[in-house]
N, C-alpha and C positions, 0 to 999 in steps of 0.2 A: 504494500500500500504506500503510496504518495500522498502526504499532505500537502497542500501550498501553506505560504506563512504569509500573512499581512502584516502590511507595519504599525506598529504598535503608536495607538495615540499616546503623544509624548506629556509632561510636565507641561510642553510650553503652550500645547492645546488647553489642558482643563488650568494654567494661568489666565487664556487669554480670556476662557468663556467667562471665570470667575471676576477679572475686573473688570469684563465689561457688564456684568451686573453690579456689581459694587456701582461703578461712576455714574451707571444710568441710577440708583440707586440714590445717590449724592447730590444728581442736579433735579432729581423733583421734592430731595429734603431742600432745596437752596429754594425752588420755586414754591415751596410752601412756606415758606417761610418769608421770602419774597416777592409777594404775587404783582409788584410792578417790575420786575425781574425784564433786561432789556430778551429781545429778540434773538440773539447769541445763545443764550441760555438752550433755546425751542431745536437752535442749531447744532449744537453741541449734543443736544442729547438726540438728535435723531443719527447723528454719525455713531454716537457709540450704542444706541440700539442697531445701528445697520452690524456692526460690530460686531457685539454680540448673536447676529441672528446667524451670521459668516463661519460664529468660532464653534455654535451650536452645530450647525450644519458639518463642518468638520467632523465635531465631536462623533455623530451621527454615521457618519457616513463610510461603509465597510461595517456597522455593528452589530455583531455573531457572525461577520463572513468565514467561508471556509469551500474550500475548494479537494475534493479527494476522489483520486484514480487509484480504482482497486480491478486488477485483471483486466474485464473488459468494458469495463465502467465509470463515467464519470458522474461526480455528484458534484453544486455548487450552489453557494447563496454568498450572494452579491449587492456592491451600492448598498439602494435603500430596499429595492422590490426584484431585485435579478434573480432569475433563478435554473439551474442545467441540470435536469436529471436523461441520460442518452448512454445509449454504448457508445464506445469507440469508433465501431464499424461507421455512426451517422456521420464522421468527422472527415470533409472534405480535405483539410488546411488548416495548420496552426502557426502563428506565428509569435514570437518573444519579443518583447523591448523592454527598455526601463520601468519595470515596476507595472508591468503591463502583458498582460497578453490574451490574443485575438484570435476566435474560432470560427471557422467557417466551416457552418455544416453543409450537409449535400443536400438540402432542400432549402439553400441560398440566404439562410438567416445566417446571421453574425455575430458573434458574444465578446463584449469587450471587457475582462475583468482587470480593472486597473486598484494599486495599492499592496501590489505581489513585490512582497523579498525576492521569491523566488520564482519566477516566470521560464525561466531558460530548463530548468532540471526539466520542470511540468510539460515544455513545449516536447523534449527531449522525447519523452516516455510515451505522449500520444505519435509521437512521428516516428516510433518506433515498433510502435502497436497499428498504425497505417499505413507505413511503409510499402512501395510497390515498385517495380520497373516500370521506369518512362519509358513508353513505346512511341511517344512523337518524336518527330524528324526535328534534330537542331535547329536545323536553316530555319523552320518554321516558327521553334519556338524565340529562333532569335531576333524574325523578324517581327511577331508581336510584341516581345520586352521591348525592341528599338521603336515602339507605334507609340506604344503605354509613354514610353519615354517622355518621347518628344512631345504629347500631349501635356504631361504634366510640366516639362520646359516651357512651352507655349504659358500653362495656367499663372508660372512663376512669374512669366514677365508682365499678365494683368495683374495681378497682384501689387507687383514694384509700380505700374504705370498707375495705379489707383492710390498708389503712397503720393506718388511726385503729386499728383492733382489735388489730393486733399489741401498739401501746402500752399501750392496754385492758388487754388480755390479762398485760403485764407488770407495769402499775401493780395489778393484784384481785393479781397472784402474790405482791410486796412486802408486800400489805395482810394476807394469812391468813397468809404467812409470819411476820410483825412485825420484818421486814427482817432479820433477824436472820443472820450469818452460815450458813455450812452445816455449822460446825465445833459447831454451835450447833443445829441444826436436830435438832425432835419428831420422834415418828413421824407425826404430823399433819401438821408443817410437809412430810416428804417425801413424805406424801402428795399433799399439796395441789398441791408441785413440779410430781412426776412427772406428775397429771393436768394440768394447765394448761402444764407443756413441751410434753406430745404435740399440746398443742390449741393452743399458739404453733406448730409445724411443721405443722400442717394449716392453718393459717391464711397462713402462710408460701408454703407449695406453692401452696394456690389464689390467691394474690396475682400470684405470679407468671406461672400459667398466664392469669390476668386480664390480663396485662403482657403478654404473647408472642402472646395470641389479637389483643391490639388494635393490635400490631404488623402481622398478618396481613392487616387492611385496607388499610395505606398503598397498595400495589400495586394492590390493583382502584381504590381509590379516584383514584390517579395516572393509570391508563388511562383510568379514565370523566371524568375531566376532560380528558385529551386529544380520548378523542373528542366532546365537548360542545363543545369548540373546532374543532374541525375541523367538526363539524356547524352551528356558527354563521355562521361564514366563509365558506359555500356557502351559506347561509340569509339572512343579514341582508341587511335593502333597503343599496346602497351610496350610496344623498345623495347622487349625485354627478351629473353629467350628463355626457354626451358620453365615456364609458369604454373607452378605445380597450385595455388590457391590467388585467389583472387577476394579483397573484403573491401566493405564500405560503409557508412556510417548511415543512420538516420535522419541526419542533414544534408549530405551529401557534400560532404568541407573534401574529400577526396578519396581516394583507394590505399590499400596496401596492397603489395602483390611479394607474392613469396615464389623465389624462384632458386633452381637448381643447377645442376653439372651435369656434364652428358654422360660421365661415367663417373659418377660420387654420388657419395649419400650427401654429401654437406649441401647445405641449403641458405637462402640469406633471404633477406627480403627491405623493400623500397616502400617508402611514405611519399606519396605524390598527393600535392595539392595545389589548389584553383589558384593563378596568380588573377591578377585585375582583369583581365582582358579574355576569362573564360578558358583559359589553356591548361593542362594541369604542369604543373614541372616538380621533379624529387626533389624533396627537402632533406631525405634522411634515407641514408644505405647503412643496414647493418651491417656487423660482424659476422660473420660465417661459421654455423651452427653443425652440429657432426650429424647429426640429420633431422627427420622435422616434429620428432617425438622431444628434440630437443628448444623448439621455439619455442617462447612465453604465450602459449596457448591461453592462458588466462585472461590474458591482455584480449587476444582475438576475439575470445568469447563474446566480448561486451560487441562486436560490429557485424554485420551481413555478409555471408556467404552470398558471392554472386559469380563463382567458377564456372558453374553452369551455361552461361552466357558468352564464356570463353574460350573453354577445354573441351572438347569433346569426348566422350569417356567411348 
């Protein structure tokens, strides 16, 4: 069994929720006390209710989560109302990041459980319990990752071009206005405001949605890089001669391959993995073994047998 671990609300969570009850606390003994109390007062305490309602929320939020893969099983409760109960088998794609990780199941729904210690071991154990041979053609999948790409390239640069116009949009407001206070301001100058505010918040919103659409790729883009990996590793000539086993991992970070002598027992074996640019190249040639009851078979246990795809028996 796999637990996940969330991180644990700190001291400085239940500090914050705690003075921000105290303060809001303090300025309605001020306001009772003072009932011609200036306007500041009214302001003050609505910042440290918002405060408080932030550090509650926090406090809140991930509370009784727990996440546990047993066999072929996951179970999960999440956020405020999340909740996975499924085998393995529904799991299309998982993917890990910081304190985060993302499930795509086969019927196109998607679980984002963020607040994980450990995201990466959990990603590990499902993609090892899903694990298959890519049977698509590289070329293919590499010209979808390079589509996905450049799409989200493209979203980066509305994004950047929605930042410049915001300022745009501020610095022409300055300009008609003649900076000039608003205690100060024409009817022209609130003219000019009003129109150029609403067209700063249109500019604003579509930025954003520019932001969140190019967020939306990371995910396919992470998949089709796994499997462009997985479809390599089953594809690439292996250089090597005499390949008595062939292994690979879960993630598909690269192969080991174990090879021999045309008349010896001894055996050795190569660590080849992905450089940038989708190629694999060896990292690490072992020492030469008196034969192959003498490899660290242990070690191999933990990756996939994939000889089959290579050696013909």
């Amino acid at each position: 069994m796999l637990m996940g671990r969330f991180r644990k609300k700190t001291f400085w969570n239940v500090l914050c929720f705690a003075s921000g009850l105290v303060l809001i606390a303090l300025f309605l003994f001020l306001k009772y006390i003072d009932s011609e109390a200036s306007n500041d007062v009214y302001f003050v305490f609505i910042l440290w209710t918002v405060f408080c309602v932030c550090s509650l929320v926090s406090l809140l939020f991930n509370h009784g989560a727990f996440v546990q893969i047993e066999e072929n099983h996951i179970r999960a409760k999440f956020h405020w109302f999340g909740k996975l109960d499924c085998c393995l088998d529904d799991i299309a794609f998982v993917m890990a990041q910081t304190n985060t990780l993302s499930i795509l199941m086969k019927n196109g729904k998607r679980q984002i459980i963020m607040g994980l210690e450990n995201p990466w071991p959990l990603s590990s154990a499902i993609r090892k319990h899903i694990f298959s041979i890519e049977n698509a053609a590289p070329d293919t999948l590499r010209q979808q990752l390079e589509a996905l790409q450049a799409a989200r390239k493209k979203g980066f640069y509305w994004v950047i071009g929605g930042a410049v116009l915001m300022f745009i949009n501020i610095g022409v407001t300055v300009l008609l206005t003649g900076g000039r206070e608003f205690h100060d301001f024409r009817q022209t100058d609130w003219t000019a405001f009003m129109i150029f505010g609403i067209l700063e918040l249109f500019i604003v919103g579509a930025t954003f949605y520019a932001a969140q659409h190019c967020g939306k790729y990371l995910f396919p883009i992470e998949q089709l890089r796994y499997r462009l990996k997985g479809a390599l590793i089953t594809t690439l000539p292996l250089s090597l001669s005499n390949v008595k086993r062939i292994y690979t991992d879960e993630n598909n970070t690269g192969r080991i391959i174990v090879c021999g002598f045309p008349q010896d027992n001894g055996v050795y074996y190569c660590i080849q993995e992905f450089t940038g640019i989708f190629s694999l190249e060896t990292v690490y040639t072992s020492e030469i073994y008196e034969n192959e009851d003498a490899l660290p078979n242990e070690e191999f246990s933990a990756f996939i047998d994939i000889s089959d795809l290579f050696i013909q028996s």
